[in-house]
ChimeraX commands (.cxc) that place a marker at each C-alpha (Angstrom):
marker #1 position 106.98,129.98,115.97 radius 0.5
marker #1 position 105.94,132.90,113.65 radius 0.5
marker #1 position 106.64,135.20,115.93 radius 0.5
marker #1 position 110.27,134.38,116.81 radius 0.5
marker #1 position 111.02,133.70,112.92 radius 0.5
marker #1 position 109.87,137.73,112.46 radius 0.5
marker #1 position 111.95,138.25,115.89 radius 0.5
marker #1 position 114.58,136.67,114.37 radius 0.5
marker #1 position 114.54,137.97,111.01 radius 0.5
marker #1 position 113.85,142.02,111.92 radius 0.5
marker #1 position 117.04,141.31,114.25 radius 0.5
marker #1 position 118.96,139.83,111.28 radius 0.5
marker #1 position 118.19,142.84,108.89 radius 0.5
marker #1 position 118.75,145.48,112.08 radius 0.5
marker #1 position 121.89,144.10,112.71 radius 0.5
marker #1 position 122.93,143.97,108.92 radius 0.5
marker #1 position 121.47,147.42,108.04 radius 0.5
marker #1 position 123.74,148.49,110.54 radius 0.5
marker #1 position 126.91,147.19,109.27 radius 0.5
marker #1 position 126.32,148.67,105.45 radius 0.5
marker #1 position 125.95,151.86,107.09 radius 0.5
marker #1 position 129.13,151.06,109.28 radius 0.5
marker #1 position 131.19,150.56,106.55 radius 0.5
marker #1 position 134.28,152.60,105.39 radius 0.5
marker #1 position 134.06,153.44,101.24 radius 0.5
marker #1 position 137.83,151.42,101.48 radius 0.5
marker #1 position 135.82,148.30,103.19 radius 0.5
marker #1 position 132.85,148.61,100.42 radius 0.5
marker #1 position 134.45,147.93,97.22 radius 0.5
marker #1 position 135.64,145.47,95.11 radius 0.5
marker #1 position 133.51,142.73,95.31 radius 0.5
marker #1 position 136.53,139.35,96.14 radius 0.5
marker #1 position 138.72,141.95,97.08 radius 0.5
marker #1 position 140.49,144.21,100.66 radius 0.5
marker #1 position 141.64,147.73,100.73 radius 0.5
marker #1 position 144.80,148.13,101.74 radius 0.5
marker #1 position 147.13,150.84,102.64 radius 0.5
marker #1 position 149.98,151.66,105.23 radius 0.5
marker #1 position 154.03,151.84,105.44 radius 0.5
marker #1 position 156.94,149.54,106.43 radius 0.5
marker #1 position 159.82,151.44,107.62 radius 0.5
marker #1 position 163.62,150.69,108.89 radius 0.5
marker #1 position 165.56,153.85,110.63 radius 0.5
marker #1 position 168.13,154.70,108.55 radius 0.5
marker #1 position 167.17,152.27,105.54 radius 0.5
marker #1 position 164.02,152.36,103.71 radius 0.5
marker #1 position 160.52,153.56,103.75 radius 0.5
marker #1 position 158.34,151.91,101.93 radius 0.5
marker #1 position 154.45,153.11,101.26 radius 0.5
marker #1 position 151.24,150.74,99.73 radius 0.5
marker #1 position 148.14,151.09,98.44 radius 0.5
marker #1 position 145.98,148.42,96.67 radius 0.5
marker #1 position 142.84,146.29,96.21 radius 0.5
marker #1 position 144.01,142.60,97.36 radius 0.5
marker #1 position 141.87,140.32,94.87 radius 0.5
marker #1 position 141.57,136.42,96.06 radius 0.5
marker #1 position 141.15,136.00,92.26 radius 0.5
marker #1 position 145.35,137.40,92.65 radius 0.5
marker #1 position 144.28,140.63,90.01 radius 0.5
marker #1 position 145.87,142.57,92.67 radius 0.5
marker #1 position 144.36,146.48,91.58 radius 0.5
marker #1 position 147.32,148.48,91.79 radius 0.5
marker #1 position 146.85,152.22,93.40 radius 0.5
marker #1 position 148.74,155.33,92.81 radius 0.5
marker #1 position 150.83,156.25,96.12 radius 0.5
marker #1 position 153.54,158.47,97.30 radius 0.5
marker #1 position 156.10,158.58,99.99 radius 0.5
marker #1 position 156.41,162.61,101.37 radius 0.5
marker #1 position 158.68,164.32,103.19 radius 0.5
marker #1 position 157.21,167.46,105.57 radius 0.5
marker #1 position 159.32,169.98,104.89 radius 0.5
marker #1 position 156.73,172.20,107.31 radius 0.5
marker #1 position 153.22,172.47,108.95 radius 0.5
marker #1 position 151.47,171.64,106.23 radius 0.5
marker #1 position 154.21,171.45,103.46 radius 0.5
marker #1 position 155.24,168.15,101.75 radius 0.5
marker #1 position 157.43,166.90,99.33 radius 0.5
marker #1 position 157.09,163.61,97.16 radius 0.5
marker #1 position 160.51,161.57,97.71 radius 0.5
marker #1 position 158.71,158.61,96.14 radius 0.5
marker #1 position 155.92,157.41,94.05 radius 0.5
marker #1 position 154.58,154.36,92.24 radius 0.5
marker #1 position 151.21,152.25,91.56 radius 0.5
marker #1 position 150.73,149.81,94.63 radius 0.5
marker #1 position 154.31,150.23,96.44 radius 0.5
marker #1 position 156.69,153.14,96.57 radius 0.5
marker #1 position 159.97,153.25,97.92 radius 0.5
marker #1 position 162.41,155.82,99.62 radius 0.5
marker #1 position 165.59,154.86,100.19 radius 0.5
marker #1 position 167.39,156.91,103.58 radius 0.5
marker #1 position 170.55,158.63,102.44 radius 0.5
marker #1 position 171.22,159.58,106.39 radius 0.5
marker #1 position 169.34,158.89,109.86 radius 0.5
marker #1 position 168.49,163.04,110.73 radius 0.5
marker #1 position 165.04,162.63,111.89 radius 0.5
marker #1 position 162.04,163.49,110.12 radius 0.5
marker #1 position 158.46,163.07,109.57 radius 0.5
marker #1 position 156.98,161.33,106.36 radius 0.5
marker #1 position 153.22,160.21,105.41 radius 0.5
marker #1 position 153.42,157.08,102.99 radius 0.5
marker #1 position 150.58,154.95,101.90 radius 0.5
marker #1 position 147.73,155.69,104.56 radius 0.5
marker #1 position 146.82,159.65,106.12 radius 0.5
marker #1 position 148.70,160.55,109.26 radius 0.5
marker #1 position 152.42,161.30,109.62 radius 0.5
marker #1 position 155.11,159.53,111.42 radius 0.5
marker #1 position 158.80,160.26,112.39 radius 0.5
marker #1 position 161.89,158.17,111.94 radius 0.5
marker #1 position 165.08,158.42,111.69 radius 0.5
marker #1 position 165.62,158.56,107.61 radius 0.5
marker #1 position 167.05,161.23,105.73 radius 0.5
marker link #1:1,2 radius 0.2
marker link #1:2,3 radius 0.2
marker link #1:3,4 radius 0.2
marker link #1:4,5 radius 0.2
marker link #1:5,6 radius 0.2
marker link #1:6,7 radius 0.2
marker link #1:7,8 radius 0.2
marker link #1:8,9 radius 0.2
marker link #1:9,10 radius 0.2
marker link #1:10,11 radius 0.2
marker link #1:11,12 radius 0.2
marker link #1:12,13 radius 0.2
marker link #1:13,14 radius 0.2
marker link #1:14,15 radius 0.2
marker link #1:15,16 radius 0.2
marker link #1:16,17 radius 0.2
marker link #1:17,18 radius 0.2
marker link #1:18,19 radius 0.2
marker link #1:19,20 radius 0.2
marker link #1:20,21 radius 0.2
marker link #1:21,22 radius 0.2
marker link #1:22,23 radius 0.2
marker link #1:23,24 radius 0.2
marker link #1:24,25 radius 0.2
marker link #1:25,26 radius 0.2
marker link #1:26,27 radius 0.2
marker link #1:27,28 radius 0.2
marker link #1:28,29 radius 0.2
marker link #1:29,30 radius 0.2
marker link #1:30,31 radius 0.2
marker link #1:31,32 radius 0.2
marker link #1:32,33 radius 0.2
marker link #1:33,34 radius 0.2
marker link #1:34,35 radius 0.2
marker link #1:35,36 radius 0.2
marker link #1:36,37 radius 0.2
marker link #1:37,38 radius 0.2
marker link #1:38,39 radius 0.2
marker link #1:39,40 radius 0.2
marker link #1:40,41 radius 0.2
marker link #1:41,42 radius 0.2
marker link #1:42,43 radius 0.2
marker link #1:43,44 radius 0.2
marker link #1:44,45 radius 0.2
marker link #1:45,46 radius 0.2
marker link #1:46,47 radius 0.2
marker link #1:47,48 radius 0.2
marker link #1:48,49 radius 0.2
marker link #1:49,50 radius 0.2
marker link #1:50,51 radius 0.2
marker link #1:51,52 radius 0.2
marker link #1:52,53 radius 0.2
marker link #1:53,54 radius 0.2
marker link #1:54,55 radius 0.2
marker link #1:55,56 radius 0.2
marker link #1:56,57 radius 0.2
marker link #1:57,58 radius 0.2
marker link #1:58,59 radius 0.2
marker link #1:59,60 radius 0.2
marker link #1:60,61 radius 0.2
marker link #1:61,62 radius 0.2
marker link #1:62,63 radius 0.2
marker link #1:63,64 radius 0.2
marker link #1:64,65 radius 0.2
marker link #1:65,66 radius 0.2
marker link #1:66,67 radius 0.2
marker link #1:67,68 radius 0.2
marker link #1:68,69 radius 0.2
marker link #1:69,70 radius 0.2
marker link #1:70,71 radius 0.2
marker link #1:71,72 radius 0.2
marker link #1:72,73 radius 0.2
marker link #1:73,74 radius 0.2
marker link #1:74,75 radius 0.2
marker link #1:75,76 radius 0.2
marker link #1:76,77 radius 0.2
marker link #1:77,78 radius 0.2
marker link #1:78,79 radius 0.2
marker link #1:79,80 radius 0.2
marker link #1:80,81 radius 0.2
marker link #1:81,82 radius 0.2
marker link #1:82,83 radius 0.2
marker link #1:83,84 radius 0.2
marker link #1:84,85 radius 0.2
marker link #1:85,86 radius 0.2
marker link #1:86,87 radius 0.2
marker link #1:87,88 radius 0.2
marker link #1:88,89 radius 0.2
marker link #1:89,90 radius 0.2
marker link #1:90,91 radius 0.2
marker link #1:91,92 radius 0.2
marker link #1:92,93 radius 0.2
marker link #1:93,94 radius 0.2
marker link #1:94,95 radius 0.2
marker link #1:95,96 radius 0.2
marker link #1:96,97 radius 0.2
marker link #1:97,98 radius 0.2
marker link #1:98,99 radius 0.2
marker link #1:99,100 radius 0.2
marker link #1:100,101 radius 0.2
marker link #1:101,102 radius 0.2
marker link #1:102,103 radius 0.2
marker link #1:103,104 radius 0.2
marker link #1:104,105 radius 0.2
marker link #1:105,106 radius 0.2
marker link #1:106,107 radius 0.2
marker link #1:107,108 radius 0.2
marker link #1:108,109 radius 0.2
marker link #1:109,110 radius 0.2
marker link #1:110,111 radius 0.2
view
């Protein structure tokens, strides 16, 4: 019996250790609380970037963000900003590619 409980509990912390270490810093914050960041988007209307700390307690923690426009390899320009959401509005559907919210770029037709 002894030797299954210690079994069972060196598996237990092996198994936990290994998640802590696992863990993203967004994943191993606020204690009640879930990182989260990304983009909606609708060709030719809107595109709309978030970033926040989603409490259950609902004290939502609010996170600078910023919709951008590459202009070129490497060169970006902020067509939107705000704490939590951010919004850019299309004026025209010439394609382009934008980063909102999260890393990474994406294209869509929003001008």
């Amino acid at each position: 019996m002894r030797r299954r409980l210690a079994a069972l509990s060196a598996a237990v912390l092996l198994a936990t250790s290994g998640t802590l270490i696992a863990a993203s810093p967004a994943q191993a914050g606020k204690e009640g609380c879930v990182y989260q960041a990304g983009h909606y988007e609708q060709a030719g209307g809107y595109i709309t970037g978030y970033r926040l700390w989603a409490c259950v307690n609902g004290n939502d923690i609010l996170l600078p963000v910023s919709v951008e426009h590459n202009l070129s390899p490497g060169v970006y320009e902020t067509v939107a900003s705000g704490e939590g959401w951010a919004t850019f509005y299309c004026s025209g559907t010439l394609f382009g590619f934008y980063r909102a919210g999260s890393p990474g770029d994406f294209g869509i037709h929003c001008s």
